[in-house]
N, C-alpha and C positions, 0 to 999 in steps of 0.2 A: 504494500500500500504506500510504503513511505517512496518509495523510487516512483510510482503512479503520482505521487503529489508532485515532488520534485520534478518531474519532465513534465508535468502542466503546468506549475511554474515555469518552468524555461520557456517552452510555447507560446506564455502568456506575456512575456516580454516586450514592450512597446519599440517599435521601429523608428530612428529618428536617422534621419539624414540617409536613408538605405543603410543604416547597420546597428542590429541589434544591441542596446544596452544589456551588459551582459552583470550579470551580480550574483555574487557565490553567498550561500546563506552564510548566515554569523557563524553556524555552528553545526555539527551533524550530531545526529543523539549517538549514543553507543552506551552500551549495557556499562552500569555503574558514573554514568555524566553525575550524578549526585553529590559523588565523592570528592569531585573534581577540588572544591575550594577548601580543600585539606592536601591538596599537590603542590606543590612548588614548579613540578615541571609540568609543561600544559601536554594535551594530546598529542598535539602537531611535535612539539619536540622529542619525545617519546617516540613516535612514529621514525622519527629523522634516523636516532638514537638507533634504534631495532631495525632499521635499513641497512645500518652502518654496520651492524655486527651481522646481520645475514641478507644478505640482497635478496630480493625477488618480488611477490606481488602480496599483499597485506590480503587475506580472506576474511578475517575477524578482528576483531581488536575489542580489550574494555578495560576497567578501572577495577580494581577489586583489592580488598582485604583481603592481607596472606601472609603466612609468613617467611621470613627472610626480610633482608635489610631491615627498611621501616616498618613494614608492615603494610603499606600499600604500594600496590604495584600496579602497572599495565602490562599488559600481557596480550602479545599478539601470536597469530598464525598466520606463518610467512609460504605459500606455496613459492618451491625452489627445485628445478630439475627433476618433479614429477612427484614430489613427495612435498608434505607441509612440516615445517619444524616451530615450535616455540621459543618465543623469546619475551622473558621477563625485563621489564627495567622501574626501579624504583623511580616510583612519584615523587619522591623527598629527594634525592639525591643524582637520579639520574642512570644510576649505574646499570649496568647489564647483568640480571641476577639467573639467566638463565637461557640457554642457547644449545636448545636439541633437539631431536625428531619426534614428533609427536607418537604417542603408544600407538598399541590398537585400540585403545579404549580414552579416545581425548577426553578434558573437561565440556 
């Protein structure tokens, strides 16, 4: 539903001068947005972060209570060379808490 809002947003776009004013929302939700104003590091960095330490294409991504480092983390799923691996990075500090192949049994 939310990709059916967002691309009728974009459609609905007013034309001015033959070229669409284009504007990205403030914000995409993703499971745990709640938690966000107890992070230090925003999504977008986060994301950078966990690119940096495994290249490929982001499938999931959220914010969660966990343990290790602070205690909260984001935690993405990176498809890379036909498999998906995990990668944790604290919200407080940034760091890379976690960088492996997802089980048979993901979260």
């Amino acid at each position: 539903m939310k990709t059916i809002l967002n691309l009728a947003t974009i459609a609905s776009l007013a034309i001015v001068g033959g070229s669409a004013l284009a504007a990205a929302p403030a914000t995409h939700a993703y499971v745990g947005q709640k938690l966000a104003a107890k992070a230090k590091v925003t999504m977008a960095q986060a994301t950078a972060i966990a690119l940096k330490a495994h290249p490929g294409r982001v499938t999931d991504k959220e914010l969660e209570n966990e343990g290790g480092g602070s205690g909260l983390r984001y935690s993405f799923d990176i498809a890379s060379g036909g498999k998906t691996f995990e990668v944790g990075v604290d919200a407080k500090s940034g760091a890379v808490l976690e960088n492996k192949k997802e089980g048979k049994n993901p979260d």
